[in-house]
C-alpha positions as CSV (number, residue, x, y, z in Angstrom):
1,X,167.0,117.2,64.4
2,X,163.5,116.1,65.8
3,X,162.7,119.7,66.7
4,X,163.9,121.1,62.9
5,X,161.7,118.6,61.5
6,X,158.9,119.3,63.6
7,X,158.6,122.9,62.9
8,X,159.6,122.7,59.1
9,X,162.5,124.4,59.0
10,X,162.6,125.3,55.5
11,X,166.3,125.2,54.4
12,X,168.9,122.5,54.1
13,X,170.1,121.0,57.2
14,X,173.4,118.8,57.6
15,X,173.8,116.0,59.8
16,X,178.0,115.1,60.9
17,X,178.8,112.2,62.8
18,X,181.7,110.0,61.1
19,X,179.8,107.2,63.1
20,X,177.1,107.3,61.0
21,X,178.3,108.4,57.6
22,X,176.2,107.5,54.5
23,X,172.9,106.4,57.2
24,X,169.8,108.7,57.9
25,X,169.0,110.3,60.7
26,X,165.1,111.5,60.7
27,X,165.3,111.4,56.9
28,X,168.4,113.3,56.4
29,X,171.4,111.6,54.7
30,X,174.7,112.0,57.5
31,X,178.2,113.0,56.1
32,X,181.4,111.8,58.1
33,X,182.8,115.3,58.1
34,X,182.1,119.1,57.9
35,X,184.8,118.9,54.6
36,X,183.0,116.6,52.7
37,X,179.3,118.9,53.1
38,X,178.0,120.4,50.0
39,X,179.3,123.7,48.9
40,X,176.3,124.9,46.7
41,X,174.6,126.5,49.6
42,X,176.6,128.8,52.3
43,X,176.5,127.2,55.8
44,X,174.5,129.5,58.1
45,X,175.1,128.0,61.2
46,X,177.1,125.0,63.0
47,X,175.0,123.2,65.8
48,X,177.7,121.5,68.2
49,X,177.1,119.0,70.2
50,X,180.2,117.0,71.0
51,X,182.8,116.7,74.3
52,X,183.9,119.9,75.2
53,X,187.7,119.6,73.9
54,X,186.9,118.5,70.6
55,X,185.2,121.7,69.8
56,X,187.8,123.9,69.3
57,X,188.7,121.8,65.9
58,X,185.1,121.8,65.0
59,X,184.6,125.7,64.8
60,X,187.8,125.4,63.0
61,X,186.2,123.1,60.4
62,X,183.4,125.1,60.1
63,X,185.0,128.5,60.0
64,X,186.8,127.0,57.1
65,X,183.6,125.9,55.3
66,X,182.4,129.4,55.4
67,X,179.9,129.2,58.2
68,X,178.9,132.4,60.0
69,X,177.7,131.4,63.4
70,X,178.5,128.1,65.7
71,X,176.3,127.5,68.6
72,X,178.2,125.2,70.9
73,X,175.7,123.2,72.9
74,X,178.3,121.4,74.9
75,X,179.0,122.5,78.1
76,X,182.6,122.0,80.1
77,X,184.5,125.3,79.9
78,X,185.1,127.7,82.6
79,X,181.9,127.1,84.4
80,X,184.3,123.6,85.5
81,X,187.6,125.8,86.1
82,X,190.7,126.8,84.9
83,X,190.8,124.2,82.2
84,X,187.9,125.2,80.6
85,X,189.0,128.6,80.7
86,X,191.6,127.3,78.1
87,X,189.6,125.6,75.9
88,X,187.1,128.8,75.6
89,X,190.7,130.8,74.7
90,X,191.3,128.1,71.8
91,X,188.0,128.6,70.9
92,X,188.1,132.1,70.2
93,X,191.5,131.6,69.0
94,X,189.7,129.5,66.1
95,X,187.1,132.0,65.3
96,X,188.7,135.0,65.0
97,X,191.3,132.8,62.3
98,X,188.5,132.0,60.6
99,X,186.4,135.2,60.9
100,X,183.4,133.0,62.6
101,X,181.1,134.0,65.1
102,X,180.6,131.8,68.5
103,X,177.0,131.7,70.6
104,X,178.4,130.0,73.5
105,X,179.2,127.8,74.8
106,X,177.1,125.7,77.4
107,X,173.9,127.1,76.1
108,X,170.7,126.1,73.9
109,X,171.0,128.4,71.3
110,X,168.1,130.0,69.7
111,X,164.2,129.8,68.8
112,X,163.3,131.6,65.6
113,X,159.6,131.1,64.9
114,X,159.7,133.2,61.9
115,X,162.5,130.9,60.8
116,X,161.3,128.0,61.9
117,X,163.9,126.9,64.1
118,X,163.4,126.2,68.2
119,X,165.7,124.5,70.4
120,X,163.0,122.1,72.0
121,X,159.8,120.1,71.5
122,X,156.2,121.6,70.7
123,X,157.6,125.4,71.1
124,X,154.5,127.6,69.6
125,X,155.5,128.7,66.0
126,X,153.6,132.1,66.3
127,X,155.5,135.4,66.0
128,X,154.8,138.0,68.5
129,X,156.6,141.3,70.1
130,X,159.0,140.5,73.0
131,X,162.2,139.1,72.7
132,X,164.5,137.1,75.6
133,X,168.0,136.7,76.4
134,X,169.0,134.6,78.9
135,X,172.1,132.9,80.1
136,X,169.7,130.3,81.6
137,X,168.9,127.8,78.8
138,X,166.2,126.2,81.4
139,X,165.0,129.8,81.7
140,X,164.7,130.4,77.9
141,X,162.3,127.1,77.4
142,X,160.1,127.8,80.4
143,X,159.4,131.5,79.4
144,X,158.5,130.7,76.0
145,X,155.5,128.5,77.4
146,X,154.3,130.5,80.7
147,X,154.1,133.2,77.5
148,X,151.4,131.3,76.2
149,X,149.5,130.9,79.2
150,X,149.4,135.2,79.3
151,X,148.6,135.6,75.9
152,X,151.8,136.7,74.1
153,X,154.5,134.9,72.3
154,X,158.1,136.4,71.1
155,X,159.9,137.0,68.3
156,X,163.2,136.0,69.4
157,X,164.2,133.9,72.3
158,X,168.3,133.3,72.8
159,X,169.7,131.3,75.1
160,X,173.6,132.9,75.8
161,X,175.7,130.5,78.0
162,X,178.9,131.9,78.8
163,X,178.9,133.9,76.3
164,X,183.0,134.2,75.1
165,X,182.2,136.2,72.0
166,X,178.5,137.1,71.2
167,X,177.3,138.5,74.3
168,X,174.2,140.0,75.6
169,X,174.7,143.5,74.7
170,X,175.4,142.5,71.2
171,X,171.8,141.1,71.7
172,X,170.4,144.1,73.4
173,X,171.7,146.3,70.6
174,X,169.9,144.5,68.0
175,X,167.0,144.0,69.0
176,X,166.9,147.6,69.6
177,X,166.8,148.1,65.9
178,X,164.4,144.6,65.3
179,X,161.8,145.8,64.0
180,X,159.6,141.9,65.2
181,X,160.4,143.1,68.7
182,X,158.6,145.7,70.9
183,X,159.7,144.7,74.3
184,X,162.9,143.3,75.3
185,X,163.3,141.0,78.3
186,X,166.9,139.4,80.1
187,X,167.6,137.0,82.4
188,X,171.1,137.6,83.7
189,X,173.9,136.5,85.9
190,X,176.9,138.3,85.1
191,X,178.2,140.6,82.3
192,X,181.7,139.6,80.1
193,X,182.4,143.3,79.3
194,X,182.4,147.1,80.4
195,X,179.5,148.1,82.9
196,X,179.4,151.4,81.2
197,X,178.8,149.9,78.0
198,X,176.2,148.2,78.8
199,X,174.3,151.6,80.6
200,X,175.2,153.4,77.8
201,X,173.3,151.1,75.4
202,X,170.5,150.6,77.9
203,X,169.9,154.2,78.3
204,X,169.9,154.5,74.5
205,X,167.2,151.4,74.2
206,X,165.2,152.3,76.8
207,X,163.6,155.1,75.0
208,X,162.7,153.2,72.6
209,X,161.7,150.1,73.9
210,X,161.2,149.0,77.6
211,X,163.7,146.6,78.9
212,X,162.5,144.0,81.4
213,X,165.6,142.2,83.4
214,X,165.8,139.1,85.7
215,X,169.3,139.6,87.7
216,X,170.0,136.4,89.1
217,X,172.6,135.6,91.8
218,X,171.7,138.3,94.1
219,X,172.7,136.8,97.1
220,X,175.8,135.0,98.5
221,X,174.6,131.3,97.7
222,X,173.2,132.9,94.7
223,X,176.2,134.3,93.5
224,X,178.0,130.9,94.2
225,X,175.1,129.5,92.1
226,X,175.7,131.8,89.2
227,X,180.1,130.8,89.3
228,X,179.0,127.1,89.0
229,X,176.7,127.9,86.4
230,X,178.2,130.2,83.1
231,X,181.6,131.1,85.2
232,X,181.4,134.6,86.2
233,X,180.7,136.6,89.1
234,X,177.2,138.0,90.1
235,X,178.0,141.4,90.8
236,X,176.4,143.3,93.6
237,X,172.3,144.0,93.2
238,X,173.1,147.8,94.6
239,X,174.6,148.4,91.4
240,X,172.1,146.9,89.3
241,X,169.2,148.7,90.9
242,X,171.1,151.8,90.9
243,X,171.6,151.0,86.8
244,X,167.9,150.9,86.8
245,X,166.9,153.5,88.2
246,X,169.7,155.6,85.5
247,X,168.4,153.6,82.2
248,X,164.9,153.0,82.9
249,X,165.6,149.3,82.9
250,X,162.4,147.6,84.6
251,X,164.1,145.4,87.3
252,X,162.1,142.2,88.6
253,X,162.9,139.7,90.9
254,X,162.2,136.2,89.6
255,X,160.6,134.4,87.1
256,X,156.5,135.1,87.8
257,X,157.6,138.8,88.3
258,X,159.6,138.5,85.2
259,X,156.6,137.3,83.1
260,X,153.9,139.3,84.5
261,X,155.6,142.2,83.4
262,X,156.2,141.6,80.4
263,X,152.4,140.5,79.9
264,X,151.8,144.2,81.5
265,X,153.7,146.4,79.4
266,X,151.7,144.4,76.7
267,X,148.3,145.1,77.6
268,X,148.5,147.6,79.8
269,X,148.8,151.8,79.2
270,X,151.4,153.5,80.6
271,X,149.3,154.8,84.1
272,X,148.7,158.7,84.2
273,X,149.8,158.2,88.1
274,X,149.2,155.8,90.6
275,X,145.5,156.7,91.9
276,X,143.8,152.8,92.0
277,X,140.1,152.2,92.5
278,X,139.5,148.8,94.2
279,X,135.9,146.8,93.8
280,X,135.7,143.9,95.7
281,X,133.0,141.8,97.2
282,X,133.7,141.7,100.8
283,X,135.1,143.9,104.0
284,X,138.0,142.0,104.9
285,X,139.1,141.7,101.0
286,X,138.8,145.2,100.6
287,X,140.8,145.5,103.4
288,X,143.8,143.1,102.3
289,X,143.3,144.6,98.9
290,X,144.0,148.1,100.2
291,X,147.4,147.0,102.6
292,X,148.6,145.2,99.4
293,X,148.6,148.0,97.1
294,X,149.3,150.7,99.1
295,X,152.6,148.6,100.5
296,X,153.6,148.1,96.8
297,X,153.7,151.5,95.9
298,X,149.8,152.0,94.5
299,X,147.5,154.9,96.2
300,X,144.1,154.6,96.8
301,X,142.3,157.7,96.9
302,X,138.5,158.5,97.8
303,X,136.2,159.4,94.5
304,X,134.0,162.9,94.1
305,X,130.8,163.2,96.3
306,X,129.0,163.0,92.7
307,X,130.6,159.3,92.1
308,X,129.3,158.6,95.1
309,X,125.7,159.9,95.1
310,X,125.4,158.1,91.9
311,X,126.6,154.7,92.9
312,X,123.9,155.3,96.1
313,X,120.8,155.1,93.0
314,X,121.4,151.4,92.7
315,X,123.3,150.1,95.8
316,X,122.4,150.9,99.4
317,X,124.9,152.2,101.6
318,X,124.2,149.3,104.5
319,X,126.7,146.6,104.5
320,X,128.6,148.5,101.6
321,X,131.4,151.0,100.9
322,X,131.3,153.4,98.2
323,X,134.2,155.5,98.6
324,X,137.2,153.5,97.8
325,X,137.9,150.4,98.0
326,X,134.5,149.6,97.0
327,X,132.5,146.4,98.5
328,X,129.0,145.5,97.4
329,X,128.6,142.4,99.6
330,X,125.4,140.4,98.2
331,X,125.0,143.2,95.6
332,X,128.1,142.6,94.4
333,X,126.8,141.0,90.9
334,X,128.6,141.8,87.1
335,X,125.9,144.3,86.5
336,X,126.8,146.7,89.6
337,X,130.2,146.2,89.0
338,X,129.9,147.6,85.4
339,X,127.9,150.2,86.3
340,X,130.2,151.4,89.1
341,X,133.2,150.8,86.0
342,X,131.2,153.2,83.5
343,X,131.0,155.9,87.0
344,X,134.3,155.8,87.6
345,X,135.5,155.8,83.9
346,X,134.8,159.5,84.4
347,X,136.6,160.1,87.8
348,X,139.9,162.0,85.9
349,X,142.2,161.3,88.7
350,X,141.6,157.0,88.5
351,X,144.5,155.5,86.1
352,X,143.8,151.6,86.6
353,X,140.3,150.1,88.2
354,X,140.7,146.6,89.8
355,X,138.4,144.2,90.6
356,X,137.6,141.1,92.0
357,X,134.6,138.7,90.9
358,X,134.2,135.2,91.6
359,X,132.1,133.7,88.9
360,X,131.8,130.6,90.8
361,X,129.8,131.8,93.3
362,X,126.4,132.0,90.9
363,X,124.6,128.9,89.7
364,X,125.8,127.9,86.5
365,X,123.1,128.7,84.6
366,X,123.1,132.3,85.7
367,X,126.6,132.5,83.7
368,X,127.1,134.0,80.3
369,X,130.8,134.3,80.8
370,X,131.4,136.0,77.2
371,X,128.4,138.6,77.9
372,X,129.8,139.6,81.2
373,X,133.3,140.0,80.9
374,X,132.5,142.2,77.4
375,X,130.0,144.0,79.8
376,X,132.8,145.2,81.7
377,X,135.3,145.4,79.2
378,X,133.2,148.2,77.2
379,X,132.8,150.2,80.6
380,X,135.6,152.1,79.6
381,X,135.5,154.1,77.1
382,X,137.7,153.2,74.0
383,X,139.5,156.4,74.3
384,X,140.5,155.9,77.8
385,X,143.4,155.9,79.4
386,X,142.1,153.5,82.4
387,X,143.4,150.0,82.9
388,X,141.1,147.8,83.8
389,X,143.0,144.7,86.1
390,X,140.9,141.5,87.1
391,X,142.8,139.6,90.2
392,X,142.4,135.7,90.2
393,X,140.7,135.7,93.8
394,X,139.2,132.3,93.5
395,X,140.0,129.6,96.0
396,X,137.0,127.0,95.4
397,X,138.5,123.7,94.5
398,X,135.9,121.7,93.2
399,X,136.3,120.7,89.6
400,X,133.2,122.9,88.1
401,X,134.3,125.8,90.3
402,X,137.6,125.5,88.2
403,X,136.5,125.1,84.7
404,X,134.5,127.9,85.3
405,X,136.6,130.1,86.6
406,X,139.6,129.2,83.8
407,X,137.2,130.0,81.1
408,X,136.3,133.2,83.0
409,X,140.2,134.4,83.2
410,X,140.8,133.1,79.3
411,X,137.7,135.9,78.3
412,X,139.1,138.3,80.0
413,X,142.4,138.2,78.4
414,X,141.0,138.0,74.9
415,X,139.1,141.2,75.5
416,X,142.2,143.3,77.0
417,X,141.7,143.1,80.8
418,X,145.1,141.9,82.3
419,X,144.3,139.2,84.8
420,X,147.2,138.9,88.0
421,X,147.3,136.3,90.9
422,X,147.3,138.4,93.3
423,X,147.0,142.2,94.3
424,X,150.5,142.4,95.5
425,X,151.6,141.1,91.8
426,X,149.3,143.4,90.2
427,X,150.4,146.4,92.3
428,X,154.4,145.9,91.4
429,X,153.6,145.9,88.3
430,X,151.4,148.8,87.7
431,X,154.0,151.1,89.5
432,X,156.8,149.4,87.4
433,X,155.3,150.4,84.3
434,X,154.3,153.9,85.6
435,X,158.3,154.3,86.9
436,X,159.2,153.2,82.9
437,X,156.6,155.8,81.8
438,X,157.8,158.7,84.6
439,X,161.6,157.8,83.5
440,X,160.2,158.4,80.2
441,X,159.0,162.3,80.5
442,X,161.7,163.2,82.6
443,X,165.0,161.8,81.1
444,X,167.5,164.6,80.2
């Protein structure tokens, strides 16, 4: 009710509790029963939050008030055994006599924000392109804010449960056809019907939109994790990476991966191939750079003999390299690196150019954070295929050092470079999306 109200959810809503009949609740008159509700606007959808077996008579009640949809909150079905299993029969039972659709149960339904209607406190009410199903309801709040913090939002977010009768690929196969989504994430555990049904609608959304997914319960304890949790069985991650390597399904590993991503496909362009340039400000960080994305998939090849003459005009070769990796050392500064950007821009076998720069390592008033991140922003030519990847490779603490560096890594996100934590995360990534893009051109 507190959420609804907050976000101004536009239509009628409907308090029940017979314990409260004729009060208000957050300004809303409460009726004793689902019977007694107005019948001059169609019910949408039931809420339910009551004990578990009590809910059976509830989607009853509403399926005979006309309601389309009931989202059972409550939890205490077959997640607890074989008497929950029961009561999740009765509930379907229920439904299909009163032709009623369940999302459910033991989950936190859905967050609209073109509707208006979120499942939790201060949930941003901004539309934007990815959508998210997961069977984790914890997992559906916590995306929607780490989304924030890489500059997208979604247009849908669900929250399945156990899913007895609206299940994810009922999800999957509509927001193929959304046209408010553009990339389509998943957290899962199990699946409640046919494997093959699922690859077959996969491989039919996959070239159309990418689909990220989070399979959880890949180990033993895991698994064990995953029965306690929505009551099914894990299913063995062999399987599930050979169905992504069939469907083009983009397969992560846990919630950062499963964000960053998502955040990639977003800003990124699908990579040409997997030649990297690496510009860094030290040996031993080129170095680590190097080992991290050549482990993760990434290659990192030497540039032309030209590239190299002209990066020798404006940095000596003492105490550099200028090959690939690249490390300036003390003439590291933002207006090398953009110069060396602009030289490589024309190096044809470079897809993505990463750097690393440390704006807290210049006095202060040295700093125009705006001018220097657009600096190398406009390096690239606008009708380039490059990606341009800034790595957070800050580690001074003090407060100053932090403020500065935050507003450096909020820049370079509002002007299109993708900023990871680390090589390794940026490297996973980069060949993820050129896998999606390779599945792309060469599915039959």
């Amino acid at each position: 009710m507190e959420a609804l109200k907050e976000y101004d959810y536009p239509g009628p809503i409907y308090p029940v509790n017979p314990k409260y009949e004729g009060e208000e609740i957050q300004g809303v008159k409460v009726y004793g029963s689902i019977s007694s509700l107005p019948d001059d606007i169609p019910i949408d959808l039931g809420i339910i939050a009551v004990p578990a077996k009590f809910t059976p008579q509830i989607v009853e009640e509403l399926g005979d008030k006309g309601a389309l949809f009931a989202h059972i909150f409550s939890s205490g079905y077959s997640e607890l055994g074989e008497e929950g299993k029961l009561l999740e029969q009765q509930l379907l039972e229920k439904a299909k006599k009163t032709h009623i659709r369940i999302l459910g149960p033991n989950c936190m339904g859905i967050y609209n924000p073109k509707s208006r209607i979120g499942f939790s406190h201060r949930l941003p009410m901004v539309n934007g392109p990815v959508a998210f199903i997961s069977q984790s309801g914890g997992n559906a709040h916590r995306v929607a804010f780490a989304g924030i913090m890489k500059g997208y939002y979604f247009s849908k977010i669900v929250s399945l449960g156990n899913q007895i009768d609206i299940d994810l690929v009922d999800f999957l196969n509509y927001f193929r056809s959304d046209p408010d989504t553009e990339v389509i994430s998943m957290y899962i555990e199990n699946l409640k019907r046919s494997g093959n049904e699922f690859v077959q609608q996969l491989k039919e959304t996959t070239k159309e939109k990418p689909v990220i997914i989070w399979k959880g319960g890949k180990l033993e304890a895991g698994n064990s994790a995953v029965k306690s949790h929505t009551g099914g069985l894990a299913g063995n991650i062999k399987l599930w990476e050979s169905m992504a390597s069939q469907t083009g399904v983009i397969l992560v590993n846990n919630f950062k991966e499963l964000i960053e991503m998502i955040q990639t496909y977003i800003y990124c362009k699908i990579p040409n191939n997997l030649d990297t340039a690496l510009i860094t400000g030290g040996g031993g960080p080129a170095v680590e750079l190097t080992d991290e994305c050549e482990a993760f998939g990434l290659k990192v090849p030497k540039i032309t003999e030209k590239a190299q003459n002209m990066i020798k005009e404006f940095i000596p070769e003492v105490n550099s390299i200028l090959s690939n990796p690249f490390e300036f050392g003390a003439n590291g500064g933002p207006e090398n690196i953009a110069k060396v950007m602009r030289i490589l821009d024309k190096e044809t076998h470079i897809s993505s150019i990463m750097i690393t720069y440390n704006p807290e390592w210049y006095p202060s008033e040295d700093l125009n954070l705006e001018e220097i991140v657009k600096n190398f922003a406009k390096s690239i030519s606008p009708d380039s295929k490059k990606n341009i990847i800034s790595l957070h490779n800050s580690s001074r603490a003090r407060k100053e050092s932090i403020d500065i560096i935050n507003e450096f890594y909020s820049k370079t996100l509002e002007n299109g470079i993708i900023v990871y934590d680390s090589a390794q995360a940026a490297a996973k990534c980069i060949h993820r999306l050129w896998s999606y893009g390779n599945y792309l051109k060469n599915r039959i």
